[in-house]
C-alpha positions as CSV (number, residue, x, y, z in Angstrom):
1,X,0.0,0.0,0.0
2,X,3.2,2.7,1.0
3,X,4.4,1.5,-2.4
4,X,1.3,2.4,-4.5
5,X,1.6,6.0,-2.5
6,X,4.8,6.7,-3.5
7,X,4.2,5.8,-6.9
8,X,1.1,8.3,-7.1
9,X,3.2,11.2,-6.1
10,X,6.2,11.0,-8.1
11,X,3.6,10.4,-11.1
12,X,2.2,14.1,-9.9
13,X,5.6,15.3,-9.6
14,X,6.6,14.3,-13.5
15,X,3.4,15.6,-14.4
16,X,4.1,18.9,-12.9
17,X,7.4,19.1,-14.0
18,X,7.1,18.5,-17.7
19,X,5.4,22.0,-17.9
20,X,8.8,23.2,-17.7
21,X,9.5,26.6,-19.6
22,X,12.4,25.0,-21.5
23,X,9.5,22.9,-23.3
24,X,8.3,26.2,-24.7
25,X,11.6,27.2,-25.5
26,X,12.1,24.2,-27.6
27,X,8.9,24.2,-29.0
28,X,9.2,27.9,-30.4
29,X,12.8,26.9,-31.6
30,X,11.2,23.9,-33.7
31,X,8.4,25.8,-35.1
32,X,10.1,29.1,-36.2
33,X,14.3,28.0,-36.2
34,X,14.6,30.7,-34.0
35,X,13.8,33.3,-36.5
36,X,11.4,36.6,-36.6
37,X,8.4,34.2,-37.6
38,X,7.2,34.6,-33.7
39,X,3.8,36.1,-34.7
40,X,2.9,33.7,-37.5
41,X,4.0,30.7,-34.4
42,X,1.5,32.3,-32.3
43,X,-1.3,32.6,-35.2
44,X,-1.2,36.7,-35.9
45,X,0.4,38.3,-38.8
46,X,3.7,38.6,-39.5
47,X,5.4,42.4,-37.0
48,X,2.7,42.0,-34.8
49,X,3.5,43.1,-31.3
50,X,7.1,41.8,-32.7
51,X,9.0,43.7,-29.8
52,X,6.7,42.1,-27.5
53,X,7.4,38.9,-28.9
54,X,11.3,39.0,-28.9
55,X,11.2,40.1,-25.0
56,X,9.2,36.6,-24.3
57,X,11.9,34.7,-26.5
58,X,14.3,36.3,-24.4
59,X,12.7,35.8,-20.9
60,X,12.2,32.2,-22.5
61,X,9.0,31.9,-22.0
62,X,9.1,31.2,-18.7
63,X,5.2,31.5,-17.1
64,X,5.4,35.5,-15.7
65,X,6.5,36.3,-19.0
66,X,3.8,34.1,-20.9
67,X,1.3,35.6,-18.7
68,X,2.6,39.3,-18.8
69,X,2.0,39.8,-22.7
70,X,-2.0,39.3,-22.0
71,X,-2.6,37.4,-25.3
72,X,-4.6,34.5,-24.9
73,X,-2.8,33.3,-28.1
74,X,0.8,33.1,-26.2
75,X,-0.9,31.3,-23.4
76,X,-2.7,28.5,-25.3
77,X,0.7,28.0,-27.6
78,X,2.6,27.7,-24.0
79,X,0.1,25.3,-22.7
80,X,0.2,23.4,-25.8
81,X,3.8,23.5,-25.9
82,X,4.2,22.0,-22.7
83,X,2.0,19.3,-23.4
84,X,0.4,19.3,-19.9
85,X,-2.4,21.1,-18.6
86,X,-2.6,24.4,-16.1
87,X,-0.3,24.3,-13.5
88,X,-1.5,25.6,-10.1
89,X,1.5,27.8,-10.1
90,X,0.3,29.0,-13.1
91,X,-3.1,29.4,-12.1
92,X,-2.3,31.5,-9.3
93,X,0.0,33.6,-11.6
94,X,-2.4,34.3,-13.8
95,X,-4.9,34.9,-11.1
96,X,-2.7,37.3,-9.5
97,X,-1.7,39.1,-12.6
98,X,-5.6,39.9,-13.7
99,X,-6.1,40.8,-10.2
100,X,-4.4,43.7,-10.5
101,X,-6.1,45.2,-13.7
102,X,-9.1,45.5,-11.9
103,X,-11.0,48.6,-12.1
104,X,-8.2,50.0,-14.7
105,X,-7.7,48.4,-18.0
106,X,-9.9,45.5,-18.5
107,X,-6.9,42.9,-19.1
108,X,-8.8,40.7,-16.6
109,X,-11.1,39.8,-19.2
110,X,-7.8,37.6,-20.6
111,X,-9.4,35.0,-18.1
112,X,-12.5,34.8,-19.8
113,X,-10.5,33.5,-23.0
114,X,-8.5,31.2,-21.4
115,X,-11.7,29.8,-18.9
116,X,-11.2,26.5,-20.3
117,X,-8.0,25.8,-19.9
118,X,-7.8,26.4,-16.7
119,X,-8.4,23.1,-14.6
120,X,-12.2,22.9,-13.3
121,X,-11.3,22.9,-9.6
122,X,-9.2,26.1,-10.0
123,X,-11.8,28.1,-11.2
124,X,-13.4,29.4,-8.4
125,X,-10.8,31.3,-8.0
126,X,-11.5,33.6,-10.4
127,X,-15.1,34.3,-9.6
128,X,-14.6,37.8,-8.8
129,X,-13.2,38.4,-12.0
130,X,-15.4,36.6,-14.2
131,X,-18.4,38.4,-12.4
132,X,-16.7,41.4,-13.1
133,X,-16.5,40.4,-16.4
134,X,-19.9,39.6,-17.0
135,X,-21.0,42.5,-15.8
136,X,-19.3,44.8,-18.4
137,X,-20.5,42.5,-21.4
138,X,-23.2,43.5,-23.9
139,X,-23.5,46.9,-22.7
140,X,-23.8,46.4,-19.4
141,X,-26.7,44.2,-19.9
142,X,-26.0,42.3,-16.3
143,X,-24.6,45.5,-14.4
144,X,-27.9,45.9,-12.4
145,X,-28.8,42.1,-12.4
146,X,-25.8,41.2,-9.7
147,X,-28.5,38.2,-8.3
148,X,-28.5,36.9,-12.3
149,X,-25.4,37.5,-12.7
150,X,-24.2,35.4,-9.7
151,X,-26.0,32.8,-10.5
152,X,-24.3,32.5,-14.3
153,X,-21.1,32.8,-12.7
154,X,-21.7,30.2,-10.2
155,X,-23.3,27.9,-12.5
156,X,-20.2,28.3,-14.9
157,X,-17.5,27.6,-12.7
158,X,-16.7,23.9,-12.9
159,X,-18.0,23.4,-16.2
160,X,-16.6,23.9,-19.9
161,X,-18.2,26.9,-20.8
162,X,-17.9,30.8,-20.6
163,X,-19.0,33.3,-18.0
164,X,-22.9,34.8,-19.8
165,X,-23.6,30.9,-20.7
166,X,-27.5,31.3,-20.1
167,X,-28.0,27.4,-20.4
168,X,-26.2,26.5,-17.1
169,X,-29.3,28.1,-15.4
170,X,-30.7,24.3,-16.1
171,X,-27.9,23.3,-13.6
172,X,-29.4,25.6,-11.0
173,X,-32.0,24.2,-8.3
174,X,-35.7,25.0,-8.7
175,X,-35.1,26.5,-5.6
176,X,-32.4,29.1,-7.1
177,X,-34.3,29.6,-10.4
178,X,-37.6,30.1,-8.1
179,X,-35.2,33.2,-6.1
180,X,-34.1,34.1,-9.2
181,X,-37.7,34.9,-10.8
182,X,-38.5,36.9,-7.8
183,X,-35.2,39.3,-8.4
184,X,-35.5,42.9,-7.7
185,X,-34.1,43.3,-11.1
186,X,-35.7,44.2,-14.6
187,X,-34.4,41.4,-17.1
188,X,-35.2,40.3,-20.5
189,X,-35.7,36.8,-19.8
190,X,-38.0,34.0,-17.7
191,X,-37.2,31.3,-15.9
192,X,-41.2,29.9,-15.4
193,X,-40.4,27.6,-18.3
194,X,-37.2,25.8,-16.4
195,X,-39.0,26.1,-13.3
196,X,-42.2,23.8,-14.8
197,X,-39.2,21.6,-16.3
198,X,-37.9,21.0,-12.6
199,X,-41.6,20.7,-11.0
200,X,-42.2,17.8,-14.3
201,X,-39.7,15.8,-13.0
202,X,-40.2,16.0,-9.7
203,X,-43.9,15.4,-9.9
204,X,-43.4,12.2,-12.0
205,X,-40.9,10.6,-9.1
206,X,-43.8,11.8,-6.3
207,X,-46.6,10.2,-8.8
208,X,-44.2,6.8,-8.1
209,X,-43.7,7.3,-4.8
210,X,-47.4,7.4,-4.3
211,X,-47.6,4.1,-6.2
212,X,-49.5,6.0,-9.1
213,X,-48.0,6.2,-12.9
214,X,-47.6,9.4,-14.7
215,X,-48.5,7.7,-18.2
216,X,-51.6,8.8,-19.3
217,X,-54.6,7.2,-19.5
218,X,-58.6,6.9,-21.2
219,X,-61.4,6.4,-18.3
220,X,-64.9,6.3,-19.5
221,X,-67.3,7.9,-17.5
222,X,-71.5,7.9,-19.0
223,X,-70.5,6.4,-21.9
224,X,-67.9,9.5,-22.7
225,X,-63.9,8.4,-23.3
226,X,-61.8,11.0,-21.5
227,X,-57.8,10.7,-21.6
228,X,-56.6,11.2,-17.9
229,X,-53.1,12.8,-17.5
230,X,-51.9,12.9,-13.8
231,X,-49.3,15.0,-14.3
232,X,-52.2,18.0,-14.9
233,X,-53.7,17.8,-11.6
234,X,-49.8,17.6,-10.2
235,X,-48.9,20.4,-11.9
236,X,-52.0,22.4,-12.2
237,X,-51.0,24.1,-8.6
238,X,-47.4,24.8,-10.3
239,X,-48.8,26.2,-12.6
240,X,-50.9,29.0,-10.8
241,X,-48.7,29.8,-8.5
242,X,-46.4,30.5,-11.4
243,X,-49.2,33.3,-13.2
244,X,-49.9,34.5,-9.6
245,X,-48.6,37.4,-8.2
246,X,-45.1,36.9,-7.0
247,X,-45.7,33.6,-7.3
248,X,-47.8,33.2,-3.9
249,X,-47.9,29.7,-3.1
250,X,-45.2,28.2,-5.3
251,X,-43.2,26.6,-1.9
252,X,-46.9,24.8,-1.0
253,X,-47.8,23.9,-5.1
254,X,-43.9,22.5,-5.4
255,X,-44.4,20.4,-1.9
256,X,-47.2,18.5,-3.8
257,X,-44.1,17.8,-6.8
258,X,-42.5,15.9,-4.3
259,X,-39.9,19.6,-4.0
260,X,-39.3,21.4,-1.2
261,X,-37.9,24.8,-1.2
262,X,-37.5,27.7,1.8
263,X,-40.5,30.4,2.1
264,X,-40.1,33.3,-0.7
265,X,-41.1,35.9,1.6
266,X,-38.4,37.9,1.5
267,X,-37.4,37.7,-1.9
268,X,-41.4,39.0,-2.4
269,X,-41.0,41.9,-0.3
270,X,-37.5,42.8,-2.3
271,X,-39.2,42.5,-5.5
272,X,-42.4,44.3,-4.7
273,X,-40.8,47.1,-3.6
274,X,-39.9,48.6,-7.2
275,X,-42.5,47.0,-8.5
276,X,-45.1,50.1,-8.5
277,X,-42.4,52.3,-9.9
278,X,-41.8,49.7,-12.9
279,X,-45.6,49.7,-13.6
280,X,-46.0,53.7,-13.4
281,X,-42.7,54.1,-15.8
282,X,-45.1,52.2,-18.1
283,X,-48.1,53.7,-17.7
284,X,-46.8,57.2,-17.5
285,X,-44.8,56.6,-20.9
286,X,-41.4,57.0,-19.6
287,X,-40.4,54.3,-20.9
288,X,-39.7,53.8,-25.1
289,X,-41.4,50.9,-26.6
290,X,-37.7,49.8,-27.4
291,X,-36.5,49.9,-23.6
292,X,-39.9,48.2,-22.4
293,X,-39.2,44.5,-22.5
294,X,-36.7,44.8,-19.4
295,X,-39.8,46.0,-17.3
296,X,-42.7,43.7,-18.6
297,X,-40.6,40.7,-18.0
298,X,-40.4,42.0,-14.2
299,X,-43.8,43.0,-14.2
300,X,-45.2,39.9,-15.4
301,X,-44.0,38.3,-12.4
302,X,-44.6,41.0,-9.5
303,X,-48.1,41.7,-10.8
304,X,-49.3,38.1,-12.0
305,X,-50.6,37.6,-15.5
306,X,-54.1,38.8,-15.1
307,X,-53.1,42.1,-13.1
308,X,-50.3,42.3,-16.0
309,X,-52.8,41.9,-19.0
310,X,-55.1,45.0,-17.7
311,X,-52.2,46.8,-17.2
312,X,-51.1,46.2,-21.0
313,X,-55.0,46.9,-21.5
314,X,-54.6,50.1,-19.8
315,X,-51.6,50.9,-21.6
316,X,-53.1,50.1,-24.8
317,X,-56.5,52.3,-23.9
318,X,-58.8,49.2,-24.6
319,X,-61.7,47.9,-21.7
């Protein structure tokens, strides 16, 4: 057994070890023969950045100097060059070194470019900076949405995709996407649809736990054939509590699926609280058409959709 232990850590040691710089070094000498052809190695055309380039050759490519010319290009050849993946020294170099851009240039967003390279259980480490990230992206779409935001971050970390990667919200909890429909924050999206996805499930596995099937199913009654579908009656409480005003009653309608998940109260009370001032920037016309679809979104779910269709009736000047 001491023998198998040993083994295992000089295996990690080798492994570590063969992301040596003088790999790099190497590499670049194969690829170019030592000549000017630095940018075309690194995939950019030929006297770009070239003083740049000749500095890393010189500091031979060790990973400070890798990581210092901020080109995602230079760390990818590196990586590939050493044929192993992200050091942990190397993580917390690079960590370190987009640390200390922010709030000035946004260099840190060089993380974003490199996310998947770096090994899954080193990237929590940058969730400051990918938040931050996230943040400044499409025009500051996710600037006022920091509970959205969170959540994309957190669902992205760990998994082989980018910071802004909508479809890890079907990695969150119903519980999460639930909080996160009841955000104080306009947004452009809905997460009802995911939340009835998560309550589908979980009412099929109740259905079996109550020795029931959720297969439908024809019953004659007076002569008439009706198809029965179990999951409807399940999920006919989801489903108004979802159209309901901050979706009062979702915790009890989800307890029936088989799901439970803490009281909303709170996360009512926060959303509530702009919600007037939403519905009167509507109504009052402060709002263009084209800005709009932020606030309906909200609107639909703080107001419920029969409060929210006179509303859009009232807007609209129809009885």
């Amino acid at each position: 057994m001491k023998k198998l232990v040993i083994v295992a850590l000089v295996a990690l040691v080798t492994g570590l070890a063969s992301a040596d710089p003088a790999s790099r070094m190497a590499a670049f000498q194969k690829a170019t023969g030592g000549t000017n052809l630095m940018a075309i190695t690194f995939g950019m055309p030929s006297g770009t950045r070239t003083n740049t380039l000749k500095e890393l050759a010189a500091a031979g490519f060790s990973d400070d100097a890798v990581i210092a010319t901020g080109m995602r290009q230079v760390i990818w050849w590196a990586l590939d060059a050493d044929k192993a993946p992200m050091s942990e020294s190397f993580v917390d170099k690079l960590l370190a070194a987009e640390s200390s851009n922010l709030g000035g240039t946004p260099g840190h967003h060089l993380v974003t470019q490199v996310k998947s390279a770096i090994p899954l259980d080193q990237q929590a480490k940058f969730r400051k900076l990918f938040l931050t990230y996230l943040k400044e992206q499409n025009n500051g779409e996710y600037a006022n949405q920091p509970v959205r935001a969170a959540l994309l971050v957190d669902k992205t970390i760990g998994v082989q995709t980018y910071p802004g990667d909508t479809s890890v919200l079907k990695l969150a909890s119903i519980e999460e996407l639930v909080a996160l429909r009841l955000a104080p924050e306009l947004r452009t999206s809905d997460e009802a649809t995911l939340i009835l996805e998560k309550a589908t499930a979980g009412a099929k596995k109740q259905l079996r736990a109550e020795g029931k099937s959720f297969v439908s199913y024809t019953e004659v009654v007076g002569g008439v054939t009706n198809v029965i579908n179990p999951l409807t009656a399940k999920l006919a409480p989801v489903v108004e509590a979802i159209n309901a005003p901050l979706m009062i009653g979702i915790e009890g309608a989800l307890a029936t699926c088989g799901i439970t998940v803490a009281s909303q109260n709170g996360n009512r009370a926060a959303m509530q609280a702009p919600s007037d001032g939403w519905k009167n920037a509507i109504l009052d016309g402060e709002v263009a058409p084209a800005q709009q679809a932020p606030y309906l979104a909200a609107l639909k779910v703080s107001l419920g959709v029969e409060a929210y269709n006179a509303m859009i009736k009232a807007y609209n000047g129809e009885k």
